[in-house]
N, C-alpha and C positions, 0 to 999 in steps of 0.2 A: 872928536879926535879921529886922524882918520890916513893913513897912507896911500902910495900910490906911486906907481912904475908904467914911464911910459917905454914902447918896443919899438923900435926905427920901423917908419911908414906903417903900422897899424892901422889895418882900417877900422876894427871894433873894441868897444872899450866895456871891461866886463865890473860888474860891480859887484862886491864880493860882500854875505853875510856870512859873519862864521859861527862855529859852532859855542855850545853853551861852557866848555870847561878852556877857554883859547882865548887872547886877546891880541890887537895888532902885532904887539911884537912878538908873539911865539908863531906869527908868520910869516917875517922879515925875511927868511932866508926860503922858505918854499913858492912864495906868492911870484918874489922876482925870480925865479928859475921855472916857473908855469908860464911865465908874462913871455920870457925869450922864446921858450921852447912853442907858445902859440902865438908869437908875433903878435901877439894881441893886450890893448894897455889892461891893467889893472887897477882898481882902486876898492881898498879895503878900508872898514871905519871900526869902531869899537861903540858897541850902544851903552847909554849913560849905568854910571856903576860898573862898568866894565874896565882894565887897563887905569890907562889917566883919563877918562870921562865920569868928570863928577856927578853926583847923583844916585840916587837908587835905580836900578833895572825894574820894568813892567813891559808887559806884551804890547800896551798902546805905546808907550815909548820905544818899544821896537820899531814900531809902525811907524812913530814920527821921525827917528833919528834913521829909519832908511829912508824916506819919501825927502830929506833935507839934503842929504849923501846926492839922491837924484837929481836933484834941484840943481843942486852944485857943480854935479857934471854940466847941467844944458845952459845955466844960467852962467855960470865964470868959467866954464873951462870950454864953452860953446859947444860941446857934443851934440853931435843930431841927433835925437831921439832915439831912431830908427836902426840906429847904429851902438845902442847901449844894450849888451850881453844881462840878465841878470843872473847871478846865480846865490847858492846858500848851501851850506853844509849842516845838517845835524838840527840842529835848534835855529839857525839861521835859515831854514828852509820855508821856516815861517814868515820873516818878515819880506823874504823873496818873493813865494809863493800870493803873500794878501798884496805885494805893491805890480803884480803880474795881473793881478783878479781887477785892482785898479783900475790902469793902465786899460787893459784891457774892456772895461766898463764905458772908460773914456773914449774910446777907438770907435765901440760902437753909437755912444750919444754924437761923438763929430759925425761918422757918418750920416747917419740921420737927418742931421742938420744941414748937410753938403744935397740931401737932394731937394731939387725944386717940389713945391708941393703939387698933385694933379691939378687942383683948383682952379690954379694959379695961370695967368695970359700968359703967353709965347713971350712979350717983352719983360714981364717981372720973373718970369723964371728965368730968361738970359743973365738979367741982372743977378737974380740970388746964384745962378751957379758962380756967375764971372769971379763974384763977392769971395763965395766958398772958393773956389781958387785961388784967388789971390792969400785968404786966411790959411789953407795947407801950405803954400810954401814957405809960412814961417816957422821954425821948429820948437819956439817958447814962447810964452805967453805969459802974461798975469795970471793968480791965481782964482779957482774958478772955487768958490762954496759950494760942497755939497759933503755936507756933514753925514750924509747916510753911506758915505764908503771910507771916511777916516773917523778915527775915536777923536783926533783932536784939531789939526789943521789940515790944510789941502792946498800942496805948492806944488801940485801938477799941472803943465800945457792945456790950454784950450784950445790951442790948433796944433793938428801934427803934421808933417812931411807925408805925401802921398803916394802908396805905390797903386798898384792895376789892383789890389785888393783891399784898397780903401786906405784910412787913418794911419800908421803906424809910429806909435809910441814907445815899442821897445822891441827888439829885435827878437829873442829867445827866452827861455825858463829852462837853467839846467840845475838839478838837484842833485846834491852829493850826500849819499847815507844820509835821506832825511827823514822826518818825524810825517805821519800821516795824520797827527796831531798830539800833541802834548800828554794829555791824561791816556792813550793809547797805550803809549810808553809803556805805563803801569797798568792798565787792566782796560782791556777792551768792553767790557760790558758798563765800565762807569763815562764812556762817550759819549753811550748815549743818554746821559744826563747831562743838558743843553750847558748852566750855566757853571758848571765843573770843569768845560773842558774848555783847550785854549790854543792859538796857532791851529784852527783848523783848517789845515792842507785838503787833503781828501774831499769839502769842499767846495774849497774856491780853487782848484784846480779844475772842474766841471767847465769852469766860466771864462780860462784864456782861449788869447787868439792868436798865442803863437808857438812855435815848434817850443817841445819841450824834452831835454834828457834828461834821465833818472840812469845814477847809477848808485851802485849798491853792493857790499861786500856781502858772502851768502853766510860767513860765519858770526855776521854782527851778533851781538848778543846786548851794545848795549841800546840801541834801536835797530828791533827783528828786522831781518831783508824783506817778512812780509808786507811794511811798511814802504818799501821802494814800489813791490808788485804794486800791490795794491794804487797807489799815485800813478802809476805809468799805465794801468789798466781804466783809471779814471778821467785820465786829461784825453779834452779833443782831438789834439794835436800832438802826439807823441811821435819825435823822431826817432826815438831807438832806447829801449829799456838794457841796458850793459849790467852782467852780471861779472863781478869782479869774484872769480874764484876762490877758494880757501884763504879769505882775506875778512878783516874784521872791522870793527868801528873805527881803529884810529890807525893801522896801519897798512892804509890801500900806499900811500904816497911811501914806503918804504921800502920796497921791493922793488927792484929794475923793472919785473914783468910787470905788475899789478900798476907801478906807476907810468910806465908808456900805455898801459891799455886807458888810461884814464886820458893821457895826453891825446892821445891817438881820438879816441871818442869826440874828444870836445875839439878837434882839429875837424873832424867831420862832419858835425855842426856849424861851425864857424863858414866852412868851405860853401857852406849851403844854401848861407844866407846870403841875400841881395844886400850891394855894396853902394 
């Protein structure tokens, strides 16, 4: 299940997880007035057990039911890869965050593969690069097995669109009030006990390779804002940790100020990326 608002000439199309107490339609009216206001598409889904998506909710079904939502974008709605925003709020920062750790795993095996080996004569290296050239200027692909980065299937591109810094699979990682991982939430010292804890942000945020915002109310209380530091302190590539002031878990978007500083933000990112 899943919505979606397109903006006149948009160039990026952002994909939206939301948080754990939300379903599509308690976002029907903020999602299309974020979409105007950044000229930018959106498309929100509801993971199983959620809204009208039947089924019970699990962290791996988060993982499948975003990596599908993706699919859907590059496969029927022809999105260039390169050009898909992701973002998540709250508990959705999870399944953002592990299809960002993906994506990004992907980026670097294309590369890899895109160069000629040394070994290799002056004629079969022309060959293998011309090959790898011609394979990036497609933007989707069949799906490629590799069960050591999804809990259950894998309907991610084997070729991606090429900029001057190789593969690119998805344009950005922006996180709204999220979770630096699940059991966190509740007690920082049961983390680190491996299989107790779930959605771990903190990380697979180490391992992307693209610009990433983190923003974060400083009065959260119901995930600490030390949960935003902490992620924006962790990721390679962070373009701008925004602290959203005397503002809390569920009311950044309610305030005139607190919701332009958020537009503004992610207008700043948007502007930054290659088109």
């Amino acid at each position: 299940m899943h919505s979606e608002i397109a903006a006149a000439d948009a160039a990026h199309t952002i994909l939206f997880s939301h948080g754990n107490a939300e379903d599509i339609g308690d976002l029907s009216r903020w999602l299309p007035y974020l979409s105007q206001a950044l000229g930018a598409n959106i498309v929100w889904y509801d993971y199983e057990g959620y809204g009208l998506h039947d089924g019970s909710c699990s962290e791996a079904k988060c993982y499948d039911n975003v990596q599908s939502v993706y699919r859907y974008l590059t496969d029927a709605c022809n999105v260039p890869p390169h050009l898909i925003v992701l973002c998540g709020r709250s508990l959705g920062s999870g399944p953002a965050t592990f299809l960002a750790e993906k994506l990004s795993a992907r980026e670097r095996s294309l590369a890899k593969k895109k160069r000629p080996s040394d070994s290799s004569s002056s004629t079969s290296a022309s060959a293998s690069t011309s090959a790898s050239d011609s394979a990036t200027s497609s933007s989707t692909a069949p799906p490629l097995d590799d069960s050591s980065l999804s809990p259950a299937s894998d309907p991610l591109p084997t070729t991606a669109a090429s900029q001057s810094n190789g593969p690119v699979l998805y344009a950005a990682l922006i996180l709204l009030s999220p979770i630096a991982s699940a059991v966190r939430v509740v007690s920082h010292s049961l983390s680190f006990i491996p299989f107790l804890d779930s959605f771990p942000n903190h990380k697979r945020i180490t391992k992307i390779t693209r610009p990433c915002l983190v923003i974060h109310g400083d009065l959260d209380q119901v995930v600490p804002y030390a949960h935003g530091k902490l992620l924006s302190e962790s990721t390679p590539h962070l373009h701008q940790f925004v602290t959203i002031a005397n503002r809390g878990h569920n009311d950044i978007e309610s305030s005139p100020d607190s919701r332009q500083l958020l537009i503004d933000s992610i207008a700043s990112l948007l502007q930054a990326l290659p088109r």
